[in-house]
C-alpha positions as a Markdown table, in Angstrom:
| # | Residue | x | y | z |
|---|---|---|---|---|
| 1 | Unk | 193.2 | 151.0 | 413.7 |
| 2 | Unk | 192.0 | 153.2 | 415.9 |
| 3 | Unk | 188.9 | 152.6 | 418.8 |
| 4 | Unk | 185.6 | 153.1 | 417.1 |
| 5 | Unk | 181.8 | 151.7 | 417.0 |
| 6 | Unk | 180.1 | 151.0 | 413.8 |
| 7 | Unk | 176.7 | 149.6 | 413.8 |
| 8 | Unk | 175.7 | 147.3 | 410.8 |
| 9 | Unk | 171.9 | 146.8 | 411.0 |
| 10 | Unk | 169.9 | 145.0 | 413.5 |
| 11 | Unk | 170.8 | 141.6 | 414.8 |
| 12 | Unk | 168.1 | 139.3 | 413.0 |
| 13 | Unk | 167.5 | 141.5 | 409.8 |
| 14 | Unk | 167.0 | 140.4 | 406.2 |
| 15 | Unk | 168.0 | 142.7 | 403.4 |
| 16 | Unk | 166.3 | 142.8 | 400.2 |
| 17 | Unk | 163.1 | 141.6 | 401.8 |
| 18 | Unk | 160.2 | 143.8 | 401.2 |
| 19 | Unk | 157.1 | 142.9 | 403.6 |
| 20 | Unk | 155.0 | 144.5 | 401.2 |
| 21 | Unk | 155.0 | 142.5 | 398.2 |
| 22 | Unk | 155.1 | 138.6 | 397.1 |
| 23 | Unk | 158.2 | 136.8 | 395.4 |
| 24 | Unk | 156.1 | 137.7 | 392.6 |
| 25 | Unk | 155.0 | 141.2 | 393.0 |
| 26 | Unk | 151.8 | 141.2 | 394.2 |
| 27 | Unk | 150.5 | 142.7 | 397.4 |
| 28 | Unk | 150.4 | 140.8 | 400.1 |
| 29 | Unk | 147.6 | 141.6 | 402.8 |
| 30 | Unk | 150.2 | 143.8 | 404.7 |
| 31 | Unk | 151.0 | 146.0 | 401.7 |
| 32 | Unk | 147.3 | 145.9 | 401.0 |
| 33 | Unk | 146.1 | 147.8 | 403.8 |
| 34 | Unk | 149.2 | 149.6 | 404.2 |
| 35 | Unk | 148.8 | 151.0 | 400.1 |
| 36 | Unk | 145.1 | 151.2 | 401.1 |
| 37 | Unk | 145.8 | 154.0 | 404.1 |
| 38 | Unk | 148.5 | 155.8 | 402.1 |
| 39 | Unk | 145.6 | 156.1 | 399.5 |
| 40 | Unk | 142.7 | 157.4 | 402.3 |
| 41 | Unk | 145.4 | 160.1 | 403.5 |
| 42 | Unk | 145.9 | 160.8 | 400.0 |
| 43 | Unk | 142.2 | 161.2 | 399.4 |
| 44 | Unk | 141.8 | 163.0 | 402.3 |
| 45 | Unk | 144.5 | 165.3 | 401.4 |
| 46 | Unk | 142.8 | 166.0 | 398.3 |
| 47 | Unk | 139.8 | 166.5 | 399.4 |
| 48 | Unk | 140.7 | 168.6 | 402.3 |
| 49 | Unk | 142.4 | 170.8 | 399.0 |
| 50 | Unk | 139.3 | 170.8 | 397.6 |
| 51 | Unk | 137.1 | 171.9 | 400.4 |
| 52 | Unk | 139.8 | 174.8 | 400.9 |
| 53 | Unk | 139.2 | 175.8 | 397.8 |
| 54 | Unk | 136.1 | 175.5 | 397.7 |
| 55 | Unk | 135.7 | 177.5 | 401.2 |
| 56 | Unk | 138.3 | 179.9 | 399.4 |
| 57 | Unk | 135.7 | 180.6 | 396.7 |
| 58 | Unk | 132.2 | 180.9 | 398.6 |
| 59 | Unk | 133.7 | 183.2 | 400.7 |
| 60 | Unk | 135.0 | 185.3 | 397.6 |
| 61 | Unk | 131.1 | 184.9 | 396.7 |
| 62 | Unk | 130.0 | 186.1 | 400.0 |
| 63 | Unk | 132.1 | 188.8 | 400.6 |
| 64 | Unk | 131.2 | 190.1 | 397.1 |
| 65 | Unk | 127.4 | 189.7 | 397.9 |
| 66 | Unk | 128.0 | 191.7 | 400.8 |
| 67 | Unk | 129.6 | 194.5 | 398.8 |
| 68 | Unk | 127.1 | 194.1 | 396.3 |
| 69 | Unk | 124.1 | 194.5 | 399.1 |
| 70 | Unk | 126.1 | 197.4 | 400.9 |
| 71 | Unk | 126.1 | 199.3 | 397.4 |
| 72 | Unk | 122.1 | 198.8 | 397.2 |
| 73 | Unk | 121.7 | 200.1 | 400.8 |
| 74 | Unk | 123.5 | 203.0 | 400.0 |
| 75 | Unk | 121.3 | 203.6 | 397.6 |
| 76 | Unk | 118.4 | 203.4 | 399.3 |
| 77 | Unk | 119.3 | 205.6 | 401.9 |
| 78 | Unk | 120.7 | 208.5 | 398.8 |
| 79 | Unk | 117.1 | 207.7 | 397.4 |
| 80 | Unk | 115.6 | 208.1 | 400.6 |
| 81 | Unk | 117.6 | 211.2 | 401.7 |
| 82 | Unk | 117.0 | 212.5 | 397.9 |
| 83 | Unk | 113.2 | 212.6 | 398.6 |
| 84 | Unk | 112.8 | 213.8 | 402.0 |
| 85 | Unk | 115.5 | 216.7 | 400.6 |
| 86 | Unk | 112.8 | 216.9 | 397.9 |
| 87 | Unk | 110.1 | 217.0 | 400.1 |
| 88 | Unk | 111.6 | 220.1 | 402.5 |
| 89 | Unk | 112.2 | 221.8 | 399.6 |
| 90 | Unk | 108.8 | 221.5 | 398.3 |
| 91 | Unk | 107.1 | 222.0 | 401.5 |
| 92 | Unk | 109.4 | 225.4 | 402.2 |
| 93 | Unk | 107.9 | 226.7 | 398.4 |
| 94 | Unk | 104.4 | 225.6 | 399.5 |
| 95 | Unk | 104.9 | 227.5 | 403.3 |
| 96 | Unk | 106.4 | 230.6 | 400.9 |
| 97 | Unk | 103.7 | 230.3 | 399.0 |
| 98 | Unk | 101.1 | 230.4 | 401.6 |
| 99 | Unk | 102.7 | 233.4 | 402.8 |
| 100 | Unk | 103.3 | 235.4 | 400.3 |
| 101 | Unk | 99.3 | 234.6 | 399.2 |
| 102 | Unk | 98.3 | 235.9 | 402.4 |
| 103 | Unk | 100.2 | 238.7 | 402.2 |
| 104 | Unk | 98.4 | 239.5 | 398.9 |
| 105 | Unk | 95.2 | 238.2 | 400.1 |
| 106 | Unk | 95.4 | 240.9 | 403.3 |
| 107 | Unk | 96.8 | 243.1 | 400.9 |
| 108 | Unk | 93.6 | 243.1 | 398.3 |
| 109 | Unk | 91.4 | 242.7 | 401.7 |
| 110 | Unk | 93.5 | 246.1 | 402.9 |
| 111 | Unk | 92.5 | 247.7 | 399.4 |
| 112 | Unk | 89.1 | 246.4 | 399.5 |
| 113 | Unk | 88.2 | 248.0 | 402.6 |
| 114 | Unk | 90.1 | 251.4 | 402.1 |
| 115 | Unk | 88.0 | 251.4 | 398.6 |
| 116 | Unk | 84.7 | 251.1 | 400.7 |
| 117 | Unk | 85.9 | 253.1 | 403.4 |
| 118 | Unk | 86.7 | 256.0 | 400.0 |
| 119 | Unk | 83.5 | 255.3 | 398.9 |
| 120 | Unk | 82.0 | 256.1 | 402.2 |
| 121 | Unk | 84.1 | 259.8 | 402.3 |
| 122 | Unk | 85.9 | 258.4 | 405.7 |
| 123 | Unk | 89.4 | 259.0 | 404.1 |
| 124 | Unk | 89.7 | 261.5 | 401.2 |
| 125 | Unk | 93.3 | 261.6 | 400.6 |
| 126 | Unk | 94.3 | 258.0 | 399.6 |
| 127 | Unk | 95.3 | 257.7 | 396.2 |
């Protein structure tokens, strides 16, 4: 046999004896609390799964409120751009307008006078 260290448990130990339980399977106040912690951890582990998900899901909600919103401002704005578009365009047919009743108006003015001015024999040859 050959030179070699083997270690065989700790000086004092007792196998087979769990601190946990009685001779007759119940808890003692050691396993209790010990059963009691794994328990919190467990629940806070399920919780903390839970508020993930949940954080998971409101921030789907949120982000598609946001889209959602985003897709409404955008329409305001086309709405908005729509009617001042609108409005140029009606105001340049109103301005053309104008003009081209003036240009009538100092047209059949023009006429009017060159009628009184025929009338009056100061121009003869105007048809």
């Amino acid at each position: 046999m050959g030179d070699y260290i083997a270690h065989h448990g700790v000086k004092g130990q007792r196998w087979g004896v769990r601190k946990y339980y009685d001779e007759n399977g119940k808890l003692t106040d050691l396993g209790k609390r010990r059963y009691a912690e794994k328990e919190k951890k467990a629940d806070f582990k399920r919780q903390k799964a839970l508020n993930n998900q949940q954080f998971k899901q409101q921030k789907a909600l949120n982000e598609q409120a946001s889209q959602h919103e985003s897709k409404r401002r955008r329409g305001r704005v086309l709405a908005a751009a729509a009617l001042v578009a609108i409005g140029a365009a009606a105001a340049k047919g109103i301005m053309n307008n104008i003009r081209a009743n003036k240009l009538k108006l100092a047209e059949g003015q023009s006429r009017i006078k060159m009628r009184e001015m025929l009338q009056k024999n100061k121009l003869k040859d105007h048809p």
